[in-house]
N, C-alpha and C positions, 0 to 999 in steps of 0.2 A: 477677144483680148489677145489670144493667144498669137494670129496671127497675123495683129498690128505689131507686137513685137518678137515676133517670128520664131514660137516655138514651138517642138514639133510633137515632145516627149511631157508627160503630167511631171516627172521627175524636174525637170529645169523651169516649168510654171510655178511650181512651189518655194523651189530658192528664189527665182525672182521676188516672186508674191509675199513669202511669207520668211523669208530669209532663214530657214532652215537648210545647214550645209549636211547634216547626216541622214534626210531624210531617205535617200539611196541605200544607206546600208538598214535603216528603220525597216522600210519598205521591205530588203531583200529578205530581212531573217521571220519578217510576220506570210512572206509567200512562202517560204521554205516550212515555217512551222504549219500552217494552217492547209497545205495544199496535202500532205501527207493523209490527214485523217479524212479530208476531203475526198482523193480519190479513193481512199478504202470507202467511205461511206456509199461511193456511188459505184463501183461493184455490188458493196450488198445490198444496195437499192435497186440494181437490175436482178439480180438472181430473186430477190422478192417478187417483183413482175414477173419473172418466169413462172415464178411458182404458182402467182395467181393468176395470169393469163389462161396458163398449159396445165389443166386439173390432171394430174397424176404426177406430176414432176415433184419431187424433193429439192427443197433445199439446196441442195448438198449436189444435188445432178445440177442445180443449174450453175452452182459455182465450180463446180467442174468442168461444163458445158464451156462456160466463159474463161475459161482459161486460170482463173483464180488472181486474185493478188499477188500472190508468192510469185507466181511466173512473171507479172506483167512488173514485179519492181526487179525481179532477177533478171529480166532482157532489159530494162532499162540500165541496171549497174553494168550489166555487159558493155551495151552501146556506150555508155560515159566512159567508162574503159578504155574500149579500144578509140574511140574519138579522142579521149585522152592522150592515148598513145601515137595517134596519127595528128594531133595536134603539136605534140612536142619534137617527133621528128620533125614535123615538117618547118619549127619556129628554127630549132636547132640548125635546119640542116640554109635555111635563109641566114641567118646568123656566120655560117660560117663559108658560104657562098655566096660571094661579093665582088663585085669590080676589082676589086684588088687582088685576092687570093685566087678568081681563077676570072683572069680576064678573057680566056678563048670563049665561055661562055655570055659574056657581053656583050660580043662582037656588034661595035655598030648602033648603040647605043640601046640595042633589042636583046630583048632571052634569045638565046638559043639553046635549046634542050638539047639539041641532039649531038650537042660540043662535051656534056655530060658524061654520055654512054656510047662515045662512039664505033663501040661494037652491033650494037642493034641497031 
């Protein structure tokens, strides 16, 4: 069905199908809620395998061993961070680098970078 009328994502088979317009933000906040405990539970579901795979390992060494929770959501708030950050420069800096404001950089109806920073 899906692709006699040519869709690609479950999200737009459902507005089709079932004419639910929120079901996108439905959808976003049941993956945001249920994925959290999710991947805590499958950390402590490998350090249990450690523990009973490898007879003398604790607990506690294999959640250490694995890096831990804490760490693996603390690199993740990093990365969303600084993506964050490298996201908005770089909407910002499109935004305000345009044909118009700096036309040496368009030359020709192409980018040219190096009309940018023509020091390096």
């Amino acid at each position: 069905m899906s692709v006699r009328i040519i869709i690609l994502i479950l999200y737009a088979l459902t507005i089709v199908f079932f004419g639910i317009r929120g079901m996108k933000l439905f959808a976003s906040i049941i993956i945001f809620v249920f994925l959290i405990p999710y991947s805590g539970a499958v950390f402590i579901g490998l350090s249990h395998l450690f523990k009973y795979s490898f007879q003398g390992i604790e607990y506690w060494h294999a959640v250490v061993f694995m890096g831990g929770y804490k760490s693996m959501a603390a690199s993740t708030v990093f990365a969303l961070l600084v993506g964050g950050i490298a996201y908005f420069v770089g909407s910002t800096t499109r935004f305000y680098i345009n044909p118009e404001t700096a036309p040496a950089v368009f030359e020709g109806g192409s980018l040219n970078v190096d009309a940018l920073m023509p020091g390096l």
